[in-house]
Each structure stands twice: as C-alpha cells, then as structure tokens.
C-alpha positions in Angstrom: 92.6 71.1 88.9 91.9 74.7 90.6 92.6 77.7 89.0 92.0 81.1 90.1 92.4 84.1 87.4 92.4 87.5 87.9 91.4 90.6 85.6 90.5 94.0 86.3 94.4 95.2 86.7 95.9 98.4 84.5 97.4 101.9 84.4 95.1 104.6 86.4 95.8 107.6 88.0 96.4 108.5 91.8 93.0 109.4 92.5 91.1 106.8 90.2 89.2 103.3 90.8 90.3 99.5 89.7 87.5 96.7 90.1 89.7 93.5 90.3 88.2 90.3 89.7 89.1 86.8 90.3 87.4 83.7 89.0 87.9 80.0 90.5 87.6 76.9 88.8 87.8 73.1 89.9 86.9 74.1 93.0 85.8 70.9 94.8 86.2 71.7 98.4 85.0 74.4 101.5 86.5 77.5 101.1 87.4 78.9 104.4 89.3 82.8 102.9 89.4 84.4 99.8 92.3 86.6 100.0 93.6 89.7 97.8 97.7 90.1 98.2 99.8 92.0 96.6 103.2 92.8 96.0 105.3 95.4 95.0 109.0 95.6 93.3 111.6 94.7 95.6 109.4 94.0 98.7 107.2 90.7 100.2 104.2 90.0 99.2 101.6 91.5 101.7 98.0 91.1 102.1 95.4 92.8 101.4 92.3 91.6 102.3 90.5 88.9 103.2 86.5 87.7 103.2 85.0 85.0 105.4 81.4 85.2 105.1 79.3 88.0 103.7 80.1 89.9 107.3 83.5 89.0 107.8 86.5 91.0 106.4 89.3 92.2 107.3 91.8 94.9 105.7 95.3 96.2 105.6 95.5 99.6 107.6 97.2 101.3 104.4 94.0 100.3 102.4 91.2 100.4 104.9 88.1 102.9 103.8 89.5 102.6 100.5 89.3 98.9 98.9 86.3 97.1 99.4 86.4 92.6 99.0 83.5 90.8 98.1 82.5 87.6 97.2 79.9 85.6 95.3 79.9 82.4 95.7 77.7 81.1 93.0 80.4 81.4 90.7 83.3 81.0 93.1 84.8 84.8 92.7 86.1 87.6 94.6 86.4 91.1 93.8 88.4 93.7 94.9 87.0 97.4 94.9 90.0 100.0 94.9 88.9 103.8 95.0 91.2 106.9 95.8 94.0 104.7 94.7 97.7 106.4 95.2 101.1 105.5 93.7 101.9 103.2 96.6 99.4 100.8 95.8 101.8 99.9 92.7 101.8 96.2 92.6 101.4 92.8 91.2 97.8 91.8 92.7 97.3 88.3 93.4 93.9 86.3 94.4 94.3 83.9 97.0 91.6 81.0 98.1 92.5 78.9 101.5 90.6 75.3 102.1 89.7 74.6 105.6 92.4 71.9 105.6 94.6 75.4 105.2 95.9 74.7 101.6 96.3 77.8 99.7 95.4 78.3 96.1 96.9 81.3 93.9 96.5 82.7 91.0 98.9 84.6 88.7 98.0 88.0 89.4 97.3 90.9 87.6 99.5 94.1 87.6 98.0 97.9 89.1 100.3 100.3 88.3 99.5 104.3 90.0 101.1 107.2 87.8 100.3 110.1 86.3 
C-alpha cells in the first residue's frame, strides 16, 4: 500500500522560510512527477510544483524564484523549499506522486499558515 506523508508545515511569518517534506512508502512502481499542491480556504486545489528528473521542474508563476522542489530518490521523497513566504501562500499543502500509467498518489497534507 503507498503512502505519502508530509511534515515540515507550521505558523511563520510573511517574510520567513518552511522546508516541507514528503516521504513515500510501498512504492513499487516508476514514478513519472512528484508534485507539491496546495489549497487554500474556499478555493481549488492548485499546483505548485512539479519535479521530473533532477533538471526538470516546473513552477506556479505566483511561487516562482521563491519555492524550490527537489527530490531524492533513494528514499522516495520530495521537498519543498519556501523562502520570502507571504500571507497568500496560506494553505493546506499536499504531496502528490504520479505513476507512468498516470495514477496519482496523495498524501494528507500539511497546513502553512502566513501571519504575523
């Protein structure tokens, strides 16, 4: 049985840094994207970011040049680096792996609340 668990979430200021992390389990199969999403009170669940090989990302323009995604796949995690974070980026924070065969895996997510 996969499971995918996230840490890393909390309370920080606008300004501050979150490192989220996501760990895999019972993974048995390829892994074609590891994805961040997240989603916010009252609105859809958006993505992120998403990693396909060590040279292959791609990023939400409202997070771009601020979160980082990376992978290591010894242990079948994903990280999610979030600097100069601002009230907007409020959410519930949810990791995301994709087979090939384009089944999706998620986990429960973690929750980043931005206040001062």
């Amino acid at each position: 049985q996969v499971q995918l668990v996230e840490s890393g979430g909390g309370l920080v200021q606008p300004g501050g840094s979150l490192n989220l992390s996501c760990v895999a389990s019972g993974i048995t199969f390829a892994i074609y994207a590891r994805n961040w999403y997240r989603q916010a009170p009252g609105k859809r669940r958006e993505l992120v970011a998403s990693i396909f090989s060590e040279t292959n990302t791609n990023y939400a323009d409202s997070v771009k040049g601020r979160f980082t995604i990376s992978r290591d796949t010894t242990n079948d995690a994903v990280y999610l680096q979030m600097n100069n974070l601002k009230p907007e980026d409020t959410a519930v924070y949810y990791c995301n792996f994709v087979e090939h065969s384009n089944v999706p895996y998620w986990g429960r997510g973690t929750q980043v609340t931005v206040s001062s």
